[in-house]
Each structure stands twice: as structure tokens, then as C-alpha cells.
C-alpha positions, -999 to +999 in steps of 0.1 A: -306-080+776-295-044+784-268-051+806-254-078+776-254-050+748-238-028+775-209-052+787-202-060+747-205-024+735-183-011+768-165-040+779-153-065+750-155-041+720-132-018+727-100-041+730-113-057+700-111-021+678-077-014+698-065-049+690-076-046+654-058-011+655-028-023+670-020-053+651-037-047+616-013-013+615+016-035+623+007-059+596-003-039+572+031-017+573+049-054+568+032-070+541+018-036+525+042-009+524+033+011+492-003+015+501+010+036+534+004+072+524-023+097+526-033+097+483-041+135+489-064+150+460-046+180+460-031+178+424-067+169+414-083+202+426-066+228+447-104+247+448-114+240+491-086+219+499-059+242+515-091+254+537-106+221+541-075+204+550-057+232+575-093+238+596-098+200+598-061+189+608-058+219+626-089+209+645-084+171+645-056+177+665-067+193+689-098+173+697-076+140+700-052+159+719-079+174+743-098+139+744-072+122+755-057+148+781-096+150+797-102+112+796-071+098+805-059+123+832-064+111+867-093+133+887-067+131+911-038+152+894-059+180+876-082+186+904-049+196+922-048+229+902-091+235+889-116+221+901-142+196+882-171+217+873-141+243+859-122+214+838-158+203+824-167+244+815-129+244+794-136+213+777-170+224+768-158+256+755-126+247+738-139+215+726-171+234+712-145+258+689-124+233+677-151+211+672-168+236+649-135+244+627-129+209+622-165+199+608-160+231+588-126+217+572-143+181+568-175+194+551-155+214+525-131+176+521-163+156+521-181+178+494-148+178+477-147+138+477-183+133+468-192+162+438-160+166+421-164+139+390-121+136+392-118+128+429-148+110+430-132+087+404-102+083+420-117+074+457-120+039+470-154+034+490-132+034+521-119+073+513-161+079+514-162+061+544-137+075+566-146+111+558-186+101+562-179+085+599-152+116+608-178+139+595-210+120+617-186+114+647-183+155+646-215+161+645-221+140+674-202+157+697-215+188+689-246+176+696-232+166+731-226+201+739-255+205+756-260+178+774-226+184+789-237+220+800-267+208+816-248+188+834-222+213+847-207+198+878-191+175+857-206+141+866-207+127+831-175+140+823-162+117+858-182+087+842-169+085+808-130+094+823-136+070+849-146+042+818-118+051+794-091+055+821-104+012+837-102+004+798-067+016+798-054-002+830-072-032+818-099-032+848-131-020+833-156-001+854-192-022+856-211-008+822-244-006+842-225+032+855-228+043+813-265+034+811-275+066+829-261+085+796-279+101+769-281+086+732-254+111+718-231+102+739-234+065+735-233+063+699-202+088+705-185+063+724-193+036+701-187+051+669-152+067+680-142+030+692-150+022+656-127+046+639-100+027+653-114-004+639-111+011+604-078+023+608-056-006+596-075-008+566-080+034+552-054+060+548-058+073+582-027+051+591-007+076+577-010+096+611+019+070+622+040+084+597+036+119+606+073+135+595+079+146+632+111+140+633+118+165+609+115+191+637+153+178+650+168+168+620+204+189+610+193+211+578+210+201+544+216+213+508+205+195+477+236+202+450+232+191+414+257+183+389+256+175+354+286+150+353+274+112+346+257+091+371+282+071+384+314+092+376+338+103+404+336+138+418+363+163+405+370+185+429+375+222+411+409+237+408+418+265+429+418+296+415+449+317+414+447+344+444+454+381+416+466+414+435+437+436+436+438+467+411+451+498+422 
């Protein structure tokens, strides 16, 4: 009975999430443009936003960034420059601070969302959601933080790189090698695998939209005129050159 929960939990549900992530963003951008956008409270209550929001983005982004460089990075290329038990000691420690800022930025959103009468009343029960399982899936892996220390040569860091890295490539690893693994970091695994389940359907698909592209784009001037909409440009006469005063 074990080894079933295991090989559905580690095996078929994560291509289910990242086929439901995949395909309901898709979909959802096709048939439901106008609901693709972030509905930020802002204009609702400035009060813990512009702190919440920078510490948890700020944070977010690093712990995807992180999570994918230390799962999806061959043992084979990093341990060409640091060794295992060093790469497990960084990810503890900078994984531990930026884990810390962002629940910091998500407590202050998630009080924000749940006490404050005008964005409670504007907040769909998937708003709630999202912030609730971003702010348990936080706290998760801070709780993980030991464990991984105890654990300092880096052998559970190997397992779970070694699991997400055969999900990838489409060969998964035997899920009997994941048993061996504390609760935290099960329910870690399975609850992360479910935030890309939800995706499609909250306003977390606004990540896709992120306005990189700004960062290359030629700047430009907004000009306004107060001729009528629709009226051809007249282009100002030249103004006589006059000799300078002596």
C-alpha cells in the first residue's frame, strides 16, 4: 500500500499538475483573456503592501530561482567547481534568508487579504487560497531547515535532485528511494507539485506576463495635443531666425 501512495504521489502526479499547468495556462489565455492580470489591492489599502509585496517577490524569486538551479543542475556539473556537502551548506543558508523574508512579505499580504473588510470583499476564495498554500508551503521549508543540516553531506539534497531531475527527462527514479524522507519534506514535495496545479485557475498566471521585455525595449515620449481626435497633424510654422540684440 505504501509503495502505491508513493508511485502516485511521486510518479503520476506530478505530470498531472505540470500537464494541468501547461495546458490550462494555454487555455485559459485563449478563451479568457481579461481575467489575466494580478487584481493587486493596492488602490484598496496602501498600509503593508509596498512591504508585503517587495519582501515576498523579492523572496519568491529567489527561492524558485535557487530551487530550480539546486534540483535541476546535474551533480556532475556543480561538483566540478564545490563540492556536495558545500552546495548543500549554501542552499541551507541562502535558502534559510530568503525563506524568512518571503514569509515575512506573505504574512503582512495574507493578514492584509483576510482582516481588511475592503479586500476581503473584493477576494475570490481562490485569492485566500493561493496566499494560504504559498504561506504553508513557506513554512514547510523552513521547517526543513533542520533536517537538511542534520543531514550535512548532502544525501537528501542528491535524492530529491536525483527525483526532480528523472521527472524532467521523463524517466523517474523508483519512489521506494523518497520513503527514507522525513514528513516535511514529503508534504513539501507534494504541496509545491500542487501550486502548479492551481495555477491555471488563480492570478498566479500573471508570472507569464511578467513585463521583461521592457528591459530591451527603445525608450519613448508620450506627447499630447489638444487638436480633435481624428484631425491631421499640423506641423508648426518655422519661426523667423531675428539678429540677436546688440
Amino acid at each position: 500500500m505504501r509503495d502505491a501512495i508513493f508511485t502516485i504521489l511521486f510518479v503520476w502526479y506530478p505530470y498531472f499538475c505540470l500537464t494541468v499547468f501547461l495546458l490550462g495556462s494555454l487555455i485559459r489565455f485563449d478563451r479568457e483573456p481579461y481575467t489575466w492580470r494580478a487584481s493587486s489591492s493596492q488602490l484598496l489599502r496602501k498600509r503593508q503592501f509596498a512591504w508585503g509585496s517587495n519582501l515576498f517577490h523579492a523572496g519568491i524569486l529567489f527561492l524558485f530561482v535557487g530551487h530550480a538551479a539546486g534540483l535541476l543542475t546535474p551533480t556532475a556539473v556543480y561538483t566540478l567547481f564545490i563540492t556536495v556537502e558545500q552546495k548543500q551548506l549554501i542552499a541551507v543558508a541562502a535558502g534559510g534568508i530568503a525563506g524568512v523574508i518571503c514569509f515575512v512579505g506573505l504574512t503582512l499580504l495574507l493578514h492584509r487579504r483576510l482582516f481588511d473588510p475592503r479586500i476581503r470583499a473584493t477576494s475570490t476564495v481562490m485569492d485566500i487560497a493561493v496566499l494560504a498554500i504559498l504561506w504553508v508551503q513557506l513554512a514547510l521549508g523552513l521547517i526543513t531547515l533542520p533536517y537538511s543540516l542534520a543531514h550535512s553531506d548532502g544525501s537528501v539534497m542528491l535524492v530529491l535532485a536525483h527525483w526532480a531531475q528523472g521527472i524532467l527527462i521523463l524517466h523517474p527514479v523508483d519512489p521506494a528511494t523518497l520513503q527514507g524522507l522525513a514528513l516535511p519534506y514529503l508534504i513539501h514535495l507534494v504541496l509545491g507539485m500542487t501550486i502548479f496545479l492551481v495555477f491555471p485557475f488563480s492570478r498566479l498566471v500573471h508570472i507569464w506576463s511578467a513585463p521583461v521585455w521592457y528591459l530591451g525595449r527603445r525608450g519613448y515620449q508620450v506627447v499630447r495635443t489638444r487638436r480633435p481626435l481624428g484631425a491631421p497633424a499640423v506641423k508648426p510654422a518655422a519661426r523667423p531666425v531675428t539678429e540677436r540684440a546688440r
